[in-house]
C-alpha positions as a Python dict, from the first residue, in 0.01 Angstrom:
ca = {
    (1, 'X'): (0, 0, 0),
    (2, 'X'): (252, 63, 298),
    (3, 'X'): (459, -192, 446),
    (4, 'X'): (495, -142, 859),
    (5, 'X'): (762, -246, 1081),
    (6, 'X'): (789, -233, 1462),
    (7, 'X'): (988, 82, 1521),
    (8, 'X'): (1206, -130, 1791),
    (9, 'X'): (1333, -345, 1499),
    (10, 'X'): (1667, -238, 1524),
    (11, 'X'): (1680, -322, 1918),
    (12, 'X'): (1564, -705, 1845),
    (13, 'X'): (1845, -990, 1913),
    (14, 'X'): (1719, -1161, 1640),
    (15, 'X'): (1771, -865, 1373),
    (16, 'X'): (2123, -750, 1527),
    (17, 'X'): (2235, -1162, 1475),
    (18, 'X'): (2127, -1144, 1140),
    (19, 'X'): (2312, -866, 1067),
    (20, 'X'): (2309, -590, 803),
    (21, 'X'): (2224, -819, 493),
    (22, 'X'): (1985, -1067, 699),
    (23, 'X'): (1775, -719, 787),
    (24, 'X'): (1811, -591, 429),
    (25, 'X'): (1656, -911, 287),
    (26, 'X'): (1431, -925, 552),
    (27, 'X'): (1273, -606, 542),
    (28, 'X'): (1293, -633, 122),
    (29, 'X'): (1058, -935, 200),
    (30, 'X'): (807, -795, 412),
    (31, 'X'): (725, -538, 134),
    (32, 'X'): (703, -743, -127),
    (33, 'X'): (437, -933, 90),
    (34, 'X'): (276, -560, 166),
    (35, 'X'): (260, -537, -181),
    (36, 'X'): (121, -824, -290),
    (37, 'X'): (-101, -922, -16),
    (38, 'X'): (36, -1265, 88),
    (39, 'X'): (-38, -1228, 419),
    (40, 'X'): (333, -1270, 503),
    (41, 'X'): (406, -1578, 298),
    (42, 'X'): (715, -1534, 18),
    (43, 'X'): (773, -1846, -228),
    (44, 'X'): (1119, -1950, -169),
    (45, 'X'): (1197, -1901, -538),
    (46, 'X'): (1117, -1523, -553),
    (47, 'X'): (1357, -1484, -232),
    (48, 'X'): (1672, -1462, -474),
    (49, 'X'): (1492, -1163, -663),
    (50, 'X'): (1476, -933, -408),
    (51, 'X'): (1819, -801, -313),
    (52, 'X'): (2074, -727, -560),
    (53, 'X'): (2406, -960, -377),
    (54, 'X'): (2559, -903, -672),
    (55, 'X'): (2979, -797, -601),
    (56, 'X'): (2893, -847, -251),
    (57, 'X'): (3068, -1151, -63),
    (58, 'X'): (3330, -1277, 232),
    (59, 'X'): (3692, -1362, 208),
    (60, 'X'): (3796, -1689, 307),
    (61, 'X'): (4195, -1697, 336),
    (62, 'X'): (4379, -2013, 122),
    (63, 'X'): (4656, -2246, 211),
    (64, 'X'): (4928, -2150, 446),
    (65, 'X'): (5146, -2162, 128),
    (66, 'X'): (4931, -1923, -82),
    (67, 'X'): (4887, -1600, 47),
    (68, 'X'): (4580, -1501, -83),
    (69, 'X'): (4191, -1521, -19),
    (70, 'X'): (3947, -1615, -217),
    (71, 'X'): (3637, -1451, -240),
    (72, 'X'): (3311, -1623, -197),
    (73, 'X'): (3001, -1477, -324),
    (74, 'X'): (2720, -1461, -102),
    (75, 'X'): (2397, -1617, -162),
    (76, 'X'): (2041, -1543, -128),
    (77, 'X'): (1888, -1869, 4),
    (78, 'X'): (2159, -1897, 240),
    (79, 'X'): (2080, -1581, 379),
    (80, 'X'): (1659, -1687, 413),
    (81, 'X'): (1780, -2022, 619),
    (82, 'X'): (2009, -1807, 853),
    (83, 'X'): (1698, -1565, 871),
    (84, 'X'): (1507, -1922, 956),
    (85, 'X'): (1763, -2036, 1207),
    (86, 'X'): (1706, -1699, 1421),
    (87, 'X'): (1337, -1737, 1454),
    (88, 'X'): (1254, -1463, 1199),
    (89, 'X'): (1149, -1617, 887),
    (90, 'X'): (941, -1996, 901),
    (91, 'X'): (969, -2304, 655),
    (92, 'X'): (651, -2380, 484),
    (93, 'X'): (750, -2592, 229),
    (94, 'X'): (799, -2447, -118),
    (95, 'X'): (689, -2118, 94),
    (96, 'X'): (906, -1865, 348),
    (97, 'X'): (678, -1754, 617),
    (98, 'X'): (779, -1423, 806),
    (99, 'X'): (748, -1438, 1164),
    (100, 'X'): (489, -1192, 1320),
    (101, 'X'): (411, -1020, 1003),
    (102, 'X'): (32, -1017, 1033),
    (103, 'X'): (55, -878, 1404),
    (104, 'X'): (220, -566, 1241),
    (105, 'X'): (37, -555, 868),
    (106, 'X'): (-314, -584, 791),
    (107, 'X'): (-446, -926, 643),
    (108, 'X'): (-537, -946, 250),
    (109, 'X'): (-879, -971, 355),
    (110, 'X'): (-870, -646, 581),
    (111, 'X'): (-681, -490, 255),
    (112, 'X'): (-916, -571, 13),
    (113, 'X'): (-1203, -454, 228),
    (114, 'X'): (-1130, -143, 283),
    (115, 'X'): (-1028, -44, -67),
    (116, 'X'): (-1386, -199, -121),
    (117, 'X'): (-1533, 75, 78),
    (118, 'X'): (-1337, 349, 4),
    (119, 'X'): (-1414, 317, -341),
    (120, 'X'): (-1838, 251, -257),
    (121, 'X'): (-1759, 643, -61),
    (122, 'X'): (-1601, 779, -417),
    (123, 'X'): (-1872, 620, -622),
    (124, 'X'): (-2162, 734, -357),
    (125, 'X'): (-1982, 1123, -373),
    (126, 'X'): (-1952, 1140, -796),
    (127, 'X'): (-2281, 1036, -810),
    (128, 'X'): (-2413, 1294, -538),
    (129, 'X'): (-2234, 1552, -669),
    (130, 'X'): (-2355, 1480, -1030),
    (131, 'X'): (-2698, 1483, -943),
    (132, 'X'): (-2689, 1780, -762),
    (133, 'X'): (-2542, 1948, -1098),
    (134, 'X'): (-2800, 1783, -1308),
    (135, 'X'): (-3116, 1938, -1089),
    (136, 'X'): (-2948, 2257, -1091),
    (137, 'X'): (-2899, 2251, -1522),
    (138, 'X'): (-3278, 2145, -1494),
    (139, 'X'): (-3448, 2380, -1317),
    (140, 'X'): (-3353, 2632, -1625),
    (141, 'X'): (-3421, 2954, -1395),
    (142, 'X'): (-3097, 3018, -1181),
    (143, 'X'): (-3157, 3210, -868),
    (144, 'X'): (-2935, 3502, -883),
    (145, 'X'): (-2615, 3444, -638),
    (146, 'X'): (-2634, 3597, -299),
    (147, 'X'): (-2276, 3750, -295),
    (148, 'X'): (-2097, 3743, 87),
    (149, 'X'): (-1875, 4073, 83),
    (150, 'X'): (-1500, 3986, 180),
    (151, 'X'): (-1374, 4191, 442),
    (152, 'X'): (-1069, 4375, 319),
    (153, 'X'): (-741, 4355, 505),
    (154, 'X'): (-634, 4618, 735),
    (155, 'X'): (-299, 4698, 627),
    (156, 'X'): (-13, 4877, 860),
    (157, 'X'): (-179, 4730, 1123),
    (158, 'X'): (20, 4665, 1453),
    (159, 'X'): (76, 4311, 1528),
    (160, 'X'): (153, 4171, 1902),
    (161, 'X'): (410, 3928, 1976),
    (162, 'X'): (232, 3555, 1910),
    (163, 'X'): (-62, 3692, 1702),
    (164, 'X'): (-112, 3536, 1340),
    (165, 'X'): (-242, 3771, 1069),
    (166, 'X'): (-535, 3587, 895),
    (167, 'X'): (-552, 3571, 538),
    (168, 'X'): (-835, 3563, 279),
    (169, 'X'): (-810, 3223, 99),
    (170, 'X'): (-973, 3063, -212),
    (171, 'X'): (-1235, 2786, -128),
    (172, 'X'): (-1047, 2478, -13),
    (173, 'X'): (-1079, 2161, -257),
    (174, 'X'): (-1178, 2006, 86),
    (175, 'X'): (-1508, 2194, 170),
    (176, 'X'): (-1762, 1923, 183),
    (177, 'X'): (-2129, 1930, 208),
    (178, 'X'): (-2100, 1790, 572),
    (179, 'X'): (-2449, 1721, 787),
    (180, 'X'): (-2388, 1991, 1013),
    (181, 'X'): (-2380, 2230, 677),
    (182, 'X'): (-2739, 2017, 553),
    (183, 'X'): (-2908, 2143, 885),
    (184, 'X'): (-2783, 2471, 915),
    (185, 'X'): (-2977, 2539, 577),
    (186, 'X'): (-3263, 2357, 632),
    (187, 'X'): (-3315, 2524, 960),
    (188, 'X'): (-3222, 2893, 772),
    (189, 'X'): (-3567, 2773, 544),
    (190, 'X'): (-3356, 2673, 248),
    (191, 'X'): (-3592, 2434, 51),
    (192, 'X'): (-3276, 2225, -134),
    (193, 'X'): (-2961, 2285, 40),
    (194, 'X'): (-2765, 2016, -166),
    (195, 'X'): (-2801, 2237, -481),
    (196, 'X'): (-2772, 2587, -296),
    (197, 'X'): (-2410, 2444, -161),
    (198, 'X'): (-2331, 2339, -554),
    (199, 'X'): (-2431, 2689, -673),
    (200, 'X'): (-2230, 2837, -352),
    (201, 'X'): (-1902, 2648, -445),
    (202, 'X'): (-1958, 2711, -846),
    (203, 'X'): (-2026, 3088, -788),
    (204, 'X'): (-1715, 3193, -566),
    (205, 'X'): (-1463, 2892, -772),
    (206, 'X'): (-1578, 3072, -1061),
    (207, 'X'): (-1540, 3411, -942),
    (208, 'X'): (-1206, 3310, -766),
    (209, 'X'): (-1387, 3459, -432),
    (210, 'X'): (-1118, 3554, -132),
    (211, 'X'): (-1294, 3477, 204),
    (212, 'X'): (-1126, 3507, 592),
    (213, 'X'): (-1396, 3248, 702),
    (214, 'X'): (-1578, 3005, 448),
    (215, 'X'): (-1793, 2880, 689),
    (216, 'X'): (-1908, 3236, 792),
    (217, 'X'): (-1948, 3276, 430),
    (218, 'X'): (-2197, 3018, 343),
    (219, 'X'): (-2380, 3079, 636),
    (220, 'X'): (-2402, 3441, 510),
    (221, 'X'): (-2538, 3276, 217),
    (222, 'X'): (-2818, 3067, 341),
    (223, 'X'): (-2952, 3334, 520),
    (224, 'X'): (-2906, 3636, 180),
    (225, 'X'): (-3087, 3286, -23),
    (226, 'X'): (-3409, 3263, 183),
    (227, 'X'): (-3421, 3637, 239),
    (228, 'X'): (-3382, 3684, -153),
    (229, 'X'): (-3623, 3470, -237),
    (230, 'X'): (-3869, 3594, 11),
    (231, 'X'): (-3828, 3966, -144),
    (232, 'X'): (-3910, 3819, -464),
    (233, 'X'): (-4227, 3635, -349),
    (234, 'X'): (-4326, 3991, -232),
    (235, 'X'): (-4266, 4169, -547),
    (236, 'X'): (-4481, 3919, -745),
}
C-alpha cells in the first residue's frame, strides 16, 4: 500500500511552523494510517512509536551563576499537540485525526475493494488459463505446430541518424489473450482460439522462439492453423 502526500507539502505554512521534527512525525503518521487503513485516524498511544526522539532534544541555558545548559529531551506527544495547534493533526479523544488525509489517500473501504477485484481478475485468469490447458491435454491428438519463420537480421547494415535497429525478442510474459486477438482467429476460421493461443505461447516458450513482431507472428499462425487443417481434411 502507498502512502500519498500533496507534492506542495513543503510550501504549506502549517508544515514550515512545525518544523523539521513536526513534518517527520507527521508524515511517519500518515503511513502508518496508509498502512493500516485507518482512514487517517492514529490512537494517541501509538504516536510515541513512530519516530525514534531518542538523543534528540533543546538546550535550555541555567542560572546566571551556572554557566551551563541543560538539555531537555524532546517528546513525542508534545510534538502531536504542536502538530494540533497548527491545524494539521485533530483531537478525537483517545484518537489523533490527520487533517485532509482522506482528500489525498483512498478510504479503507475504496482499499479493500479494489484488492477485492483485483484478486476476482487473478482468480478469473488461473482458472482460464487452466482450463484452456486441460482441453488441450484432453483432446489427446495435438495438431502439429504451424511454425512462423523469424526473419534473420541483416547485419552491416547502414543505419541513419535517429533510426532504431529492431531486435528479435522472446515472447513477453505480458502477451495476453486480449479480445481483439479472440476475433482475429475466429474471423481467420479458427474453431477454438483460446487453446490455439495456449499451444502458440507453449510451442515458441518451449522452443525459446526469437520473433521481430509477436503479433505478426500469431497472426501468421492463425492463418498456417486453418490452412493446415484444411490440407489435412483434403488428404483424408
Amino acid at each position: 500500500m502507498w502512502a500519498k502526500l500533496d507534492d506542495a507539502i513543503l510550501d504549506n505554512p502549517k508544515i514550515l511552523a512545525a518544523g523539521p521534527l513536526g513534518f517527520l512525525l507527521h508524515v511517519a503518521a500518515i503511513t502508518w494510517c496508509a498502512r493500516n487503513l485507518t482512514d487517517g485516524l492514529i490512537p494517541k498511544v501509538k504516536v510515541r512509536t513512530l519516530v525514534c526522539l531518542d538523543g534528540i532534544g533543546t538546550s535550555e541555558a541555567g542560572p546566571p551563576a551556572v554557566e551551563e545548559q541543560t538539555f531537555v529531551p524532546l517528546d513525542a506527544d508534545e510534538i502531536a499537540h504542536m502538530l494540533a495547534r497548527l491545524g494539521l493533526w485533530h483531537d478525537r479523544g483517545t484518537w489523533w485525526e490527520l487533517h485532509d488525509y482522506l482528500v489525498y489517500n483512498p478510504s479503507r473501504e475504496r482499499v479493500l475493494a479494489t484488492r477485492q477485484s483485483q484478486a476476482q481478475r487473478q482468480k478469473k485468469y488461473r482458472e482460464t488459463h487452466s482450463d484452456a490447458a486441460s482441453n488441450a491435454s484432453h483432446n489427446g491428438a495435438v495438431t502439429p505446430a504451424p511454425v512462423p519463420v523469424p526473419v534473420p537480421e541483416k547485419k552491416n547494415k547502414k543505419i541513419g541518424l535517429g533510426a532504431t535497429r529492431r531486435r528479435a525478442s522472446v515472447l513477453p510474459d505480458d502477451f495476453p489473450f486480449t479480445e481483439e486477438r479472440r476475433k482475429f482467429a475466429e474471423a481467420g476460421g479458427v474453431p477454438d482460439p483460446g487453446l490455439e493461443f495456449a499451444q502458440f505461447k507453449d510451442h515458441h516458450r518451449a522452443k525459446g522462439s526469437l520473433m521481430y513482431d509477436w503479433e505478426a507472428a500469431w497472426k501468421t499462425w492463425c492463418r498456417n492453423s486453418v490452412k493446415f487443417a484444411a490440407q489435412r481434411t483434403v488428404r483424408r
